[in-house]
N, C-alpha and C positions, 0 to 999 in steps of 0.2 A: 474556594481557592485552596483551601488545607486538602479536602480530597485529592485533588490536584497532584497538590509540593508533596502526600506522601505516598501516591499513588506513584510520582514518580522516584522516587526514594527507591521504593520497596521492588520497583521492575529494573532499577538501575544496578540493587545489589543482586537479586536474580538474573541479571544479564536477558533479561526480554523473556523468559521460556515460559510460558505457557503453564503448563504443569506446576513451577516451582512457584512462581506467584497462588498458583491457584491452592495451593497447599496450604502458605499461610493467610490467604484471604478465608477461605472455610474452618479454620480453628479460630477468629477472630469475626467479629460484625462491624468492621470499618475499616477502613485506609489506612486509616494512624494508628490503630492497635495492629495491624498487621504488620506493618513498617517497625512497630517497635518490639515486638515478637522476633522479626526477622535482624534486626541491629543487635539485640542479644545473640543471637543464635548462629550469626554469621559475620558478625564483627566486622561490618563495611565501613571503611574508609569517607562518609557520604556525609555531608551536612544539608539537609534539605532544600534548606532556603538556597543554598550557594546552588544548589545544585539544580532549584528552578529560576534562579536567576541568569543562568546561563542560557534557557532555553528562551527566555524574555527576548535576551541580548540579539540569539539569533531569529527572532519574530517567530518561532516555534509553539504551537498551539499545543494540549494536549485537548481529546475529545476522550470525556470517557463513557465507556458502555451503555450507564445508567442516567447520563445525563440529555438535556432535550435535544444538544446537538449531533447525536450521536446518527450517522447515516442508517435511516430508516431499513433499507433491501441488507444493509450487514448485519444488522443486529437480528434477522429472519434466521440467521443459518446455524449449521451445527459450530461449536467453537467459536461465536465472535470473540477478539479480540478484546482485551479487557479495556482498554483507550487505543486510539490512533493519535499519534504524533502525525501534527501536519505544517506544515510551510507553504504558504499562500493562498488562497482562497477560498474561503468555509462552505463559501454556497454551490462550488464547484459540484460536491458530494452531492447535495441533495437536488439536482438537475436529472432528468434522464439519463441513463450511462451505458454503453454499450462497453465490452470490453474485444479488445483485437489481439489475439496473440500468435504466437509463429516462432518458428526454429530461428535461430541466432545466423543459421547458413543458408542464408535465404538467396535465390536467386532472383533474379533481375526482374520478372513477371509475379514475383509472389510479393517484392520491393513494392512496386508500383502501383499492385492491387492494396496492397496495406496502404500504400501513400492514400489512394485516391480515394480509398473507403472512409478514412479515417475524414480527409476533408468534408465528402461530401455528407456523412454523417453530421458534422461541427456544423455546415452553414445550416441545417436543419433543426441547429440548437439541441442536439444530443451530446453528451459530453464522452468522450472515448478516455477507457480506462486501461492502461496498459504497464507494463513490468522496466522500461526503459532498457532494455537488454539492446543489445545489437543486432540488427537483422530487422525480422519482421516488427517490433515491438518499436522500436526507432522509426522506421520506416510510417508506423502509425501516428507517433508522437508529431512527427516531423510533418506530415500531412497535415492535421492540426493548426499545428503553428504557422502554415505556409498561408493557410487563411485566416490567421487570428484568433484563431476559436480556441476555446478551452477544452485541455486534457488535463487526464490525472494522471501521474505517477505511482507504482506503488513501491517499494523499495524492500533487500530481503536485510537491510544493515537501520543504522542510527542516521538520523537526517543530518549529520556532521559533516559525512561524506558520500558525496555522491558516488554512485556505483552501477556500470563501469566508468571510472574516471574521462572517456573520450566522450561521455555524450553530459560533461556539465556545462557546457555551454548552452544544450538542448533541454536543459533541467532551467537554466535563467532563463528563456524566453517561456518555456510555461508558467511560470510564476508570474513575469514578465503581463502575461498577455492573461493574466486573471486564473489559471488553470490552477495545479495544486500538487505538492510530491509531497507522499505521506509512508506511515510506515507504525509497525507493532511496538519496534522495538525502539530502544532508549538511546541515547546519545554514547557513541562509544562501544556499540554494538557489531560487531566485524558480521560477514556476512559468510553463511558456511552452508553447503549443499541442501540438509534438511530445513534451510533458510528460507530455500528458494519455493521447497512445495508449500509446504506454511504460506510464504506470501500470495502464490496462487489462490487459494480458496479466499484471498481477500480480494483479489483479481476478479473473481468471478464474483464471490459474494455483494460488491460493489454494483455489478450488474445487472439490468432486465435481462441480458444474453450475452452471447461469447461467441467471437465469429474466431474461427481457429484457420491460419493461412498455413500450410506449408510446414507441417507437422511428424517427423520421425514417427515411428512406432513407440519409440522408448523416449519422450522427450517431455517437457513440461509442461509445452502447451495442451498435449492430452489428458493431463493429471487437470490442468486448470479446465479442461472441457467436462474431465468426470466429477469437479467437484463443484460444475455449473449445473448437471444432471441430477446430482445428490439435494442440491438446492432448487429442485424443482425449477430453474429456469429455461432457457430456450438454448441450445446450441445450433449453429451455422458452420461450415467450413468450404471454402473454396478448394473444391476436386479436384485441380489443376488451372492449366493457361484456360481463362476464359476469355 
């Protein structure tokens, strides 16, 4: 548990980045001398306990890197994540996982192919892992849910707030219905462009594959297709109206 309270500590006063935690974990050999390394050096505002008590409050898991529960297919890739924060159910991760993703401006055929893929994947007991964005990623979630089955969320902010605020209704019924909305970063974490490709590579890293709907050329679902390819897994993509 002390890993835990200053593992969270120490990503709370780094603000989630990757890089800056990883700075004072490698001048230090543990959580709590890095936490206290970084409370000198940065003089955060953080009282630990208060501040894994808060995560208790909101049923907020932390999973970290090195521990048993940590999702097997993530911890394979370049960069895992140092912990996942997660809200709602642990065994969701370690299920078979496909992940669905697709442009935000999605039209009505690329809608309905995400709805039904997502379903028909869930009654076959594969757990569909997506970005909750609007559009295709929604249109996955929401397939899902329509049959009870369990998705996962992955989020580019602090599980505090959901993001985008129009689909937290859509974020209770995956918890709801045993699924799972997780995420890198700490409570308090606002969500900012290079947020979003970061969260991608956990998109994919989560997954056996990546089925990509309805994809720009310049868009994120690509980024999360090439950082399924970099992880050696499988990519899919629907060509159009099939």
């Amino acid at each position: 548990m002390d890993n835990v309270k200053f593992y969270n500590a120490l990503s709370l006063a780094c603000d989630g980045y990757y890089d800056k935690i990883k700075q004072y974990r490698d001048q230090t050999d543990s959580w709590q001398k890095a936490w206290q390394k970084a409370e000198k050096e940065l003089n955060p505002k953080i009282n630990p306990d208060q501040a894994l008590e808060k995560l208790n409050k909101l049923e907020i898991k932390i999973i970290l890197q090195n521990g048993p529960n940590f999702p097997y297919l993530l911890k394979q890739i370049s960069r895992p994540p140092w912990a996942i924060y997660l809200k709602g159910n642990l065994q969701a991760v370690h299920q078979p996982t496909v992940a669905i993703v697709g442009t935000r401006r999605a039209t009505n055929v690329g809608r309905d192919f995400a709805f039904h893929l997502g379903a028909e994947l869930a009654v076959r007991k594969i757990t569909i892992v997506s970005g909750l964005a609007l559009g295709i990623d929604e249109a996955a979630h929401s397939g899902v849910v329509n049959v009870k089955e369990k998705t996962i969320a992955v989020l580019a902010r602090g599980l505090d707030e959901i993001y985008p605020p129009q689909n937290k209704n859509l974020a209770d019924k995956i918890i709801h219905l045993g699924g799972a909305i997780i995420s890198e970063y700490p409570l308090g974490s606002k969500t900012y462009p290079l947020r979003f490709l970061e969260r991608n590579r956990v998109i994919s890293g989560l997954s056996l594959g990546t089925v990509v709907v309805e994809a720009p050329k310049r868009s994120g679902a690509l980024v999360t297709a090439h950082f399924a390819m970099d992880q050696n897994r499988d990519v899919f993509a629907m060509p159009g109206p099939v």
